[in-house]
Each structure stands twice: as structure tokens, then as C-alpha cells.
N, C-alpha and C positions, 0 to 999 in steps of 0.2 A: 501115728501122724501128729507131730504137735501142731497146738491151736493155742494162740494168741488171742485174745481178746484186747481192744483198743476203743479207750474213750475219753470222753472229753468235750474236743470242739477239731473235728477232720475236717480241714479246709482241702475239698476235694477241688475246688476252686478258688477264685480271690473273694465272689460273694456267694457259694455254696457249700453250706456247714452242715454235718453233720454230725449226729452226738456219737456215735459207738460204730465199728466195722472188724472183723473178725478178719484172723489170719489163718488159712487151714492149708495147710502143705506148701508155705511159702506164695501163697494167693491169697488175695483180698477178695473178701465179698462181704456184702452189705446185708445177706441172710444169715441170722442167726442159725448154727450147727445145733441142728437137734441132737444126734446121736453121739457124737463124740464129745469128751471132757475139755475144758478148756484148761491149761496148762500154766498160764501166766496171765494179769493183766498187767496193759499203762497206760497212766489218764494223763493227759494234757493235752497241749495246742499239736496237731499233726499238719504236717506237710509231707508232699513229695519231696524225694531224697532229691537234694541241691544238685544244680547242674552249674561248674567249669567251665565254660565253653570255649575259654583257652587255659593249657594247661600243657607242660611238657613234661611226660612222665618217660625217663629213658636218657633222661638228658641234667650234666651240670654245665657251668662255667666254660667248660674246656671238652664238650663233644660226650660220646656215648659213653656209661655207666654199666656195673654190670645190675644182675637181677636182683639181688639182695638191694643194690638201691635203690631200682627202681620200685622194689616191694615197699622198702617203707614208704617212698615218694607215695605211691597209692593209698599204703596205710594213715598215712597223717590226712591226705585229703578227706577216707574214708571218716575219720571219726570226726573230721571236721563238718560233715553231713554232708560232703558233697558226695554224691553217689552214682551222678553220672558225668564222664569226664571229656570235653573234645578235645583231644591231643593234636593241639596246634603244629605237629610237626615234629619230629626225632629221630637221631641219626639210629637208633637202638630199635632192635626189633623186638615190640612186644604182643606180642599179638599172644603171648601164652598166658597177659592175666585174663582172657576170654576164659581160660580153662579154670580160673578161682573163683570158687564160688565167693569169697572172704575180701574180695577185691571190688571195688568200683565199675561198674562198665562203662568202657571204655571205646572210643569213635576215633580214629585215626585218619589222620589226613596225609599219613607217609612223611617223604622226608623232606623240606625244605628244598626251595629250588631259587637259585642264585647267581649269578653273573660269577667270573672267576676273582677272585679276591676283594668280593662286594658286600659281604656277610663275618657273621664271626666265625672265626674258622674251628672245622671238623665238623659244623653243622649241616650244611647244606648239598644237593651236586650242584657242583659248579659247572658250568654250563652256558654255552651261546646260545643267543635270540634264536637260531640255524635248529638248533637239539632241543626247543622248547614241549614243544609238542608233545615228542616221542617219550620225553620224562613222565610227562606231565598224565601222558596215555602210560606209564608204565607206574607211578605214585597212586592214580584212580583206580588204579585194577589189584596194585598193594593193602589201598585202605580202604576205608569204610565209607566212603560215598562224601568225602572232599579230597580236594588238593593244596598246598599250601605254595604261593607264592611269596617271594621277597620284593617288595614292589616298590620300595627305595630303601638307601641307605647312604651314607658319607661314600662321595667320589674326593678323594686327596688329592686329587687335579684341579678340581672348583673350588675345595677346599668348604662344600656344602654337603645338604642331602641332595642328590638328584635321582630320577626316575634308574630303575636297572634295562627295562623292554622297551622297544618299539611297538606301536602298534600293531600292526601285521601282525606280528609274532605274537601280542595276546588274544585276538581275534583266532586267532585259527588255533592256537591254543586253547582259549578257555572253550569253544566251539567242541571239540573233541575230547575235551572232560565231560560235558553236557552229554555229548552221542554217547559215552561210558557210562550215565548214570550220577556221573560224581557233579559239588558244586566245589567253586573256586573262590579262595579266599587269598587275599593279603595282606602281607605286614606293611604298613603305612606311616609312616611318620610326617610325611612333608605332605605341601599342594599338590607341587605341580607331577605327581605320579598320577594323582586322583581321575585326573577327564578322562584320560586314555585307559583305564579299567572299567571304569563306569560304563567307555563307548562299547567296551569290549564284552560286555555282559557279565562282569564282577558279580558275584552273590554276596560279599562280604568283604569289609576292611576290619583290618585288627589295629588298636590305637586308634586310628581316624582323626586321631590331631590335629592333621591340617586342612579338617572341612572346612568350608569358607561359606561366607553367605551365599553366594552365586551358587554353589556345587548342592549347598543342603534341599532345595526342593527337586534337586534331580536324582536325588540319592530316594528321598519318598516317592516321586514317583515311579522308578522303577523298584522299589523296594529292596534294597540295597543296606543291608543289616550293618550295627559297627558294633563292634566290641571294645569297649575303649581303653579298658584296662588299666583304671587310675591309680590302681597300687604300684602299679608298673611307671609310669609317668610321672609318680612324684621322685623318681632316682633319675628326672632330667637334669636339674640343676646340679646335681652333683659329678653328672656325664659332663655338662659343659662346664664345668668348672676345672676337668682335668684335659679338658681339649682345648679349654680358650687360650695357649700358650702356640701351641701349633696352628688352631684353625679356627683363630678369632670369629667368621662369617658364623660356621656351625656351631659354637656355644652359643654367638645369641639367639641362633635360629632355635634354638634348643630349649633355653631361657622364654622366649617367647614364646613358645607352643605350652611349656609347662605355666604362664603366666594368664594363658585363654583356656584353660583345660575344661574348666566348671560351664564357663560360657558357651564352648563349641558342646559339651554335651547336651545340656540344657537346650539347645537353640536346635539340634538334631533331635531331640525327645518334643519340642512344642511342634517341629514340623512334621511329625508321624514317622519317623524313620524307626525303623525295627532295631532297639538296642539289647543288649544281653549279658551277662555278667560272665567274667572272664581275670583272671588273676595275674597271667604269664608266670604262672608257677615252674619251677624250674629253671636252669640257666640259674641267675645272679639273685633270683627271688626262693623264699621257701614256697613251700606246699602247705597248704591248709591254709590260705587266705580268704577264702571265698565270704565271710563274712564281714570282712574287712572291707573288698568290693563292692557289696553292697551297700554299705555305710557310707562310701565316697561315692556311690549315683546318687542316694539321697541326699549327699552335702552339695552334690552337681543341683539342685534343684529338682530332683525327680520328686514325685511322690514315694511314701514309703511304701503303701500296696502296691505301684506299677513298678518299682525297684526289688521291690520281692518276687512277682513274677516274672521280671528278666532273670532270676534265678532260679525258678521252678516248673511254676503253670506254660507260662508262653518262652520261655529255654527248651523246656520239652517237647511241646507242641512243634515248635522250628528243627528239633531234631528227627521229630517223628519216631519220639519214644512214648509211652506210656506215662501218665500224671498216678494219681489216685482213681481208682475205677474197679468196676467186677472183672475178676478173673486177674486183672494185673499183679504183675511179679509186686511182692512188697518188698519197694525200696521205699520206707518214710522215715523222717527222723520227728521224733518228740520234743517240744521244748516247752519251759513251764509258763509261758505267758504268751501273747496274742504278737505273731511276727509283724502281723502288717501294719500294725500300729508302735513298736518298738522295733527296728530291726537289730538293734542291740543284744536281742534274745540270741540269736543266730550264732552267737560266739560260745552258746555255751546249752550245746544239744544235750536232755535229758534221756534222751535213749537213742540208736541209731540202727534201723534195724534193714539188713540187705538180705535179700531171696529170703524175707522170713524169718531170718534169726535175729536174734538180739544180738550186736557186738561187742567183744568187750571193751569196757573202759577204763 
């Protein structure tokens, strides 16, 4: 049975350290192993292994990927220390990196659910307000306890973003994700999709762009989490720079959401809304950004300790996975200096270690 020994400074939380914790069969414990040899040590700053919490592993540019790319897609996340991943949606069935041990675990939210020609295509079912439900009851019983809706995107008829649903139809929808266990989340970019998810008991927007002041203490008080995925949202201007020829309204709408981005996060962080880190890895972005994201909440104005645990402590917590603890599976990465006070460290993990092993680098 190998036994790891780990020390330093184990931020079991944002302000509970401690010096040393022992790895013995790919379990953490905080007692010293009498009887067995310890096999390896590593000292530095520990954390729980970074959490994604959008991420699309399964998926490029142009729809489903086979496995060999989904594997690296995993593998680049992995050594980037992200080690737990919510796969915001993929047309690609993976449910077989659950069987790698060498792999990131992985939360699936199934596949994309969209209006007919409302999304990029190969990604989503396309689908009427009529068949929402039934998806949506067959996505939650797919994945791992969410659902992923498309909750706007450019209508070429307005020539803007507008909503995809009616209400009814997410009402009784997200209703019957809830009766399955699962929560529901969407892609967001504009306002006015916003009210009518929020009425509808939303668990999550992804982006959340076009929170507005009026919407931000309803999102707190029902606790209405955003992910806002500013790595992702700095490729807006470059989006409406190639539409503003066809659909002048949606570049500036575009231009402007990329122009309030810092501000609308910032103003959703001082009014308690649940935020979390999230990359939109996959599609048109790489993999392994996640501490790039965290560097753009704390440019949004977050603190660096409360922007580190929207990537670890309270990411995990909202998943209902395991942090640093007795008995927990060891997922932690090493880095050589204090993350909450640097999150720069983050780009450059000194060891990465998942169910117990050290990975290579």
C-alpha cells in the first residue's frame, strides 16, 4: 500500500492550516501511520484539487470528438490542477472517464437542450417549448444531478439575443428536473432571458452577463449561483466584430455586455450571490484554463481568498464533493507558495496528485 506523506501548509480550508496529512491507499488522514513505511514525501502550500465547473469535455468547434480527444481534453485540465470537472453539456458520451482512475472526475449535465436552429450546431437537441420537459426528464436521469439549458442566443429575425422558452414550459420543466433529483442551469448571455428562469426556480446561469441591477438581489435571495466565465467573455468583441456587418444590434449588445463584465461580477459578489469558477473549456476555448479564471474574478474585484474558493473550498461544497478531510479520496494539488494570497501560483502546480498518486508531469 503506498503512503505519501504531505507537508507544509494544508489549507483544509480558506482559514484552516495545517502542517502535514498522510496519504495511505489513496485516502487522506490526518493520523500519522504507525505501521506502514512512508514511500514519498511533498512539502508545500496544499489545496483541494481545483474544480471547473463549466467545462466541456467531449466536445470541439464543430460537435462530438472521439475518446482519444476527449482524453487529452481531461488530461490538460488534469495537470492543470483541476480535478474536479462540471461538464456543462456534450453531445459526446462520456461517462467512461468515471472508469479512469488517471482522469479528473467528472459531473455531467448531459446534453444541451435548444430551440431548432438556436444554438451552434451538432451541439444541442433541438427541440420545442412542447418536448421540453421530456428532454429535460431524459438529460437528468443521463447525468449526474444537473441539466443544461440554452436560455438565449441570437434570433436573425431581431437581429439580437432573445430568450429561447416560454415560461410554462420552464416551470414545468425545471419542476421535473427537481422531482428527478437533478439541478438546472443555463447559458445566458442577455437580460431579458433572466426573470422568467429566476421565476422558474433556475439553480444556475452560466455567463450571467446581462445581470442588471434590478435582477441582482433576486438572484441572492433566492440563491441563484453564476458562473461567469470571463475567459470565455473576453472572445466577445471579437464575436461582434465579425457580426457587426450582418447584425449591427447584436455586436453592440455584445460589445456592451463585454464592456460591464468586471462591473456586473463585482456587483453580484458584494450582493452575496453564489459565484464559482468555470472556464467554457472546449468548443472555441482550450482546456486547462482554470487558473486563468481565477485571475479574471480577482481582476472583477473579488478578493483573492474568496476567488480561490470559488475554485476549491465552496466549488466543492455546491457540488457535494469532498474538500480536504479524513478518509477523503486524495485529490490535492501542491504549489510552491500561499494561493490565497498570489493566485498566480495556480498556473504553475508543483505536484498534482488524484486517488493518491502522484501524476506525471
Amino acid at each position: 500500500m503506498t503512503v505519501l506523506h504531505v507537508k507544509g501548509r494544508v489549507l483544509v480550508g480558506p482559514d484552516e492550516v495545517r502542517d502535514e496529512m498522510w496519504i495511505v491507499g489513496g485516502r487522506i488522514t490526518f493520523d500519522r501511520p504507525t505501521s506502514l513505511a512512508v514511500d514519498a514525501t511533498l512539502e508545500g502550500w496544499v489545496l483541494p484539487g481545483l474544480v471547473d465547473a463549466h467545462c466541456h469535455v467531449g466536445i470541439d468547434e464543430h460537435g462530438a470528438v472521439d475518446a482519444a480527444t476527449s482524453e487529452r481534453q481531461a488530461q490538460t485540465d488534469r495537470d492543470a490542477g483541476a480535478l474536479l470537472l462540471r461538464d456543462a453539456g456534450s453531445a459526446a458520451d462520456t461517462r467512461w472517464v468515471d472508469g479512469r482512475e488517471d482522469l479528473p472526475r467528472l459531473i455531467r449535465a448531459g446534453r444541451h437542450l435548444a430551440r431548432p436552429k438556436r444554438y451552434i450546431r451538432n451541439y444541442a437537441h433541438e427541440i420545442e417549448p412542447g418536448d421540453l420537459t421530456a428532454f429535460v426528464i431524459r438529460e437528468a436521469r443521463r447525468g449526474d444531478g444537473w441539466v443544461k439549458l440554452v436560455g438565449d442566443w441570437i434570433d436573425r429575425d431581431t437581429g439580437d439575443l432573445s430568450p429561447l422558452w416560454p415560461l410554462d414550459a420552464l416551470k414545468e420543466a425545471i419542476a421535473a428536473a427537481h422531482a428527478e433529483g437533478a439541478r438546472v442551469t443555463a447559458h445566458c448571455f442577455a437580460e431579458n432571458s433572466l426573470p422568467d428562469l429566476v421565476e422558474a426556480g433556475i439553480d444556475c446561469i452560466e455567463h450571467a452577463t446581462g445581470l442588471t441591477e434590478d435582477l441582482i438581489p433576486l438572484f441572492a435571495e433566492r440563491g441563484v449561483a453564476i458562473v461567469p466565465t470571463l475567459v470565455n467573455i473576453a472572445t466577445f468583441p471579437g464575436i461582434a466584430d465579425r457580426a457587426a456587418g450582418k447584425f449591427p444590434t447584436y455586436a453592440a449588445h455584445m460589445r456592451a455586455l463585454h464592456a460591464n463584465r468586471y462591473a456586473t461580477v463585482r456587483a453580484a459578489y458584494d450582493a452575496g450571490i453564489p459565484i464559482f469558477v468555470g472556464t467554457d473549456a472546449g468548443g472555441s476555448l482550450p482546456h486547462g484554463l482554470v487558473a486563468d479564471e481565477v485571475a479574471e474574478l480577482v481582476a472583477a474585484g473579488i478578493p483573492p481568498a474568496d476567488a480561490l474558493s470559488a475554485a476549491c473550498w465552496s466549488a466543492r461544497t455546491w457540488l457535494g464533493r469532498d474538500a480536504i478531510a479524513e478518509g477523503a479520496s486524495a485529490d490535492v494539488v501542491v504549489y510552491a507558495a500561499d494561493p490565497r494570497t498570489d493566485v498566480a501560483v495556480l498556473a504553475d502546480p508543483r505536484a498534482v496528485v488524484l486517488r493518491g498518486k502522484v501524476m506525471p508531469r
